[in-house]
N, C-alpha and C positions, 0 to 999 in steps of 0.2 A: 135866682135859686140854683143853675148850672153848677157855678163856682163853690155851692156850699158843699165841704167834706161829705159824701159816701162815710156811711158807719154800716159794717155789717155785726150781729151779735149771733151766739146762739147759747146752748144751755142742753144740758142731757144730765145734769142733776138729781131729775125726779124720773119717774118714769112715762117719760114722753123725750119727742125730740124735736125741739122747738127752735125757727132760727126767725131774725127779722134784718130789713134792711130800711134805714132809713136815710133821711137829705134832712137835714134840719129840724122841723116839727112835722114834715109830713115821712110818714110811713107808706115806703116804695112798696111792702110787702111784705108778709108777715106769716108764718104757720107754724101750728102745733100737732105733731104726731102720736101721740098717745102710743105708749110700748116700754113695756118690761126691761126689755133686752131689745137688742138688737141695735144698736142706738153708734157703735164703732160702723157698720157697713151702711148706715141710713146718711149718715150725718153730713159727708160732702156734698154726696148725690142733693140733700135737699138743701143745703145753701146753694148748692149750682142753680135746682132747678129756680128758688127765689130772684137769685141775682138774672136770669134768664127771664123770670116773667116783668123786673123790675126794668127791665131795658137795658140795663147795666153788665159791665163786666167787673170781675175782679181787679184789672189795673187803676180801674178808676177809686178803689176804696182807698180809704183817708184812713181808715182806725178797725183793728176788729176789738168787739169786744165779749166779754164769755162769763158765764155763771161758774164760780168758782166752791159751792156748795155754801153750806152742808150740805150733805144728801147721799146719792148714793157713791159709793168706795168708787168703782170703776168709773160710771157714768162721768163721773165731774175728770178722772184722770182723763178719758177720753176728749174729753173736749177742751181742756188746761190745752193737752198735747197739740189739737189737730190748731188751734188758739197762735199756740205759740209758733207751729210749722208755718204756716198761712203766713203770719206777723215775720216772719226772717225772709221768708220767699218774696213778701210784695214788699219789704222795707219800708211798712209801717209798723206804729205802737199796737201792740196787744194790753188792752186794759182789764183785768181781772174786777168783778163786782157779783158781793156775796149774795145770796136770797134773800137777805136780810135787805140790803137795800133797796132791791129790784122790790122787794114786797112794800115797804114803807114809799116809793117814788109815787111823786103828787101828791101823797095826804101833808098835813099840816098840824105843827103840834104833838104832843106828847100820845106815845103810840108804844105797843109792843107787836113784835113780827115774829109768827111761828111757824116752824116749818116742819113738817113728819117728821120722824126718827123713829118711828114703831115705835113695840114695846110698850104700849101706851107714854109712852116719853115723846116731846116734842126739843127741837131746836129751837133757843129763846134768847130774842137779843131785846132789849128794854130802852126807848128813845127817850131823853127828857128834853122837848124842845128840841134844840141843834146838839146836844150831847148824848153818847150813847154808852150804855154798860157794858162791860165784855158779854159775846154771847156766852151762853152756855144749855146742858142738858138735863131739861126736869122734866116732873112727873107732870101728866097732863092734870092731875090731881091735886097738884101742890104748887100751883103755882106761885110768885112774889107776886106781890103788891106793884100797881103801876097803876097813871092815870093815863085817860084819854082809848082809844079802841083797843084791839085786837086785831090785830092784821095775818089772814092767813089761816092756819088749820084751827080750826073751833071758832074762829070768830069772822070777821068780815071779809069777803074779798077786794083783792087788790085793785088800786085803781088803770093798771095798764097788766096785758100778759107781761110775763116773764123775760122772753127775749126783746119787744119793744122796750123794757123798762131798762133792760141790759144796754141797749144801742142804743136809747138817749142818753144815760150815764155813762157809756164809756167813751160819748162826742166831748161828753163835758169834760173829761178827766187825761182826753188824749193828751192835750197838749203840758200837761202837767205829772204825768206819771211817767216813773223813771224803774217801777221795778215790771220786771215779767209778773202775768198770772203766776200764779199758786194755791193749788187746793187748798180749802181752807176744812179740817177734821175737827171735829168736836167729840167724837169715839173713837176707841181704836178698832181697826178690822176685826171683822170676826171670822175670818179665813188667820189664820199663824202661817209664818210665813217657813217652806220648807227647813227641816235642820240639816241637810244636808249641803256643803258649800256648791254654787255655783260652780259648773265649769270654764275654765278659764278663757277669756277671747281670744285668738290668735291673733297674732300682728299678721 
């Protein structure tokens, strides 16, 4: 077990801040912080303090891996960011993996995974067996048609939290993925973004 790749993951998509670190099929360590905000000045400290209580340090990790949204605007750029910093620094892959997967990992069979988006609207991605639909964003009201559960807000909970689900799929996917994270939006911001141009960088 030594020699099996360190996977660290985390996730600040929803509001909590959640990291885990695992070696294979066993989970070294694992927490969820529950919070609004706050989630940019929590988020190192508590991968530190995990990779600290796991016995491990950061040079030992093999892969990080990150929840890439939907979810919240900020939260998920937070964590794409701190994902991809970490991933140049130790000169490992950063694997990006949506809520959508992290919520369907370990079930079986045709499923749909929903994720908040207020407004009584959810984020809905619809599995048939091993193929998936595009996600998208409907009314908690109106949903499509699908067979097999619910996975997630109104229906069942998931079979693993969030960031363990995050850091077994992104062991699986290290060795195979070639692009960087990237936020994945299903809405556009509801902040507009100044109209005034930025001012310019100096050299």
């Amino acid at each position: 077990m030594p020699d099996t790749p360190l996977t660290l993951a985390f996730d600040t998509a929803s509001a909590h801040c959640a990291a885990a670190v695992v070696r294979g099929d066993l989970v070294l360590q694992s927490r969820e912080e529950p919070m609004a905000k706050g989630q940019a000045e929590r988020l190192l400290g508590l991968c530190q303090d995990i990779l600290k209580a796991a016995g491990v340090s950061r040079e030992e990790l093999g892969a990080i891996g990150v929840g890439i949204g939907p979810g919240n605007f900020t939260g998920i750029r937070i964590s794409v960011s701190a994902a991809r910093g970490l991933a140049l620094g130790l000169g490992i892959p950063a694997v990006g993996v949506s809520a959508f997967d992290a919520l369907r990992f370990g079930a079986s069979g045709p499923c749909a995974c929903a994720v908040d988006a207020r407004r009584n609207q959810v984020f809905l991605q619809i599995f048939d067996g091993t193929l998936a639909q595009p996600p998208a964003l409907v009314d908690i009201e109106n949903l499509p048609p699908f067979e097999g559960p619910l996975i997630g807000v109104g229906g069942c909970s998931p079979k693993f939290p969030t960031a363990e689900a995050i850091a077994y799929l992104a062991a699986e996917r290290a060795n195979t993925t070639t692009t960087r994270p990237a936020p994945l939006y299903l809405r556009p911001a509801d902040a507009a973004p100044a109209r005034d141009a930025a001012p310019p960088i100096l050299p």
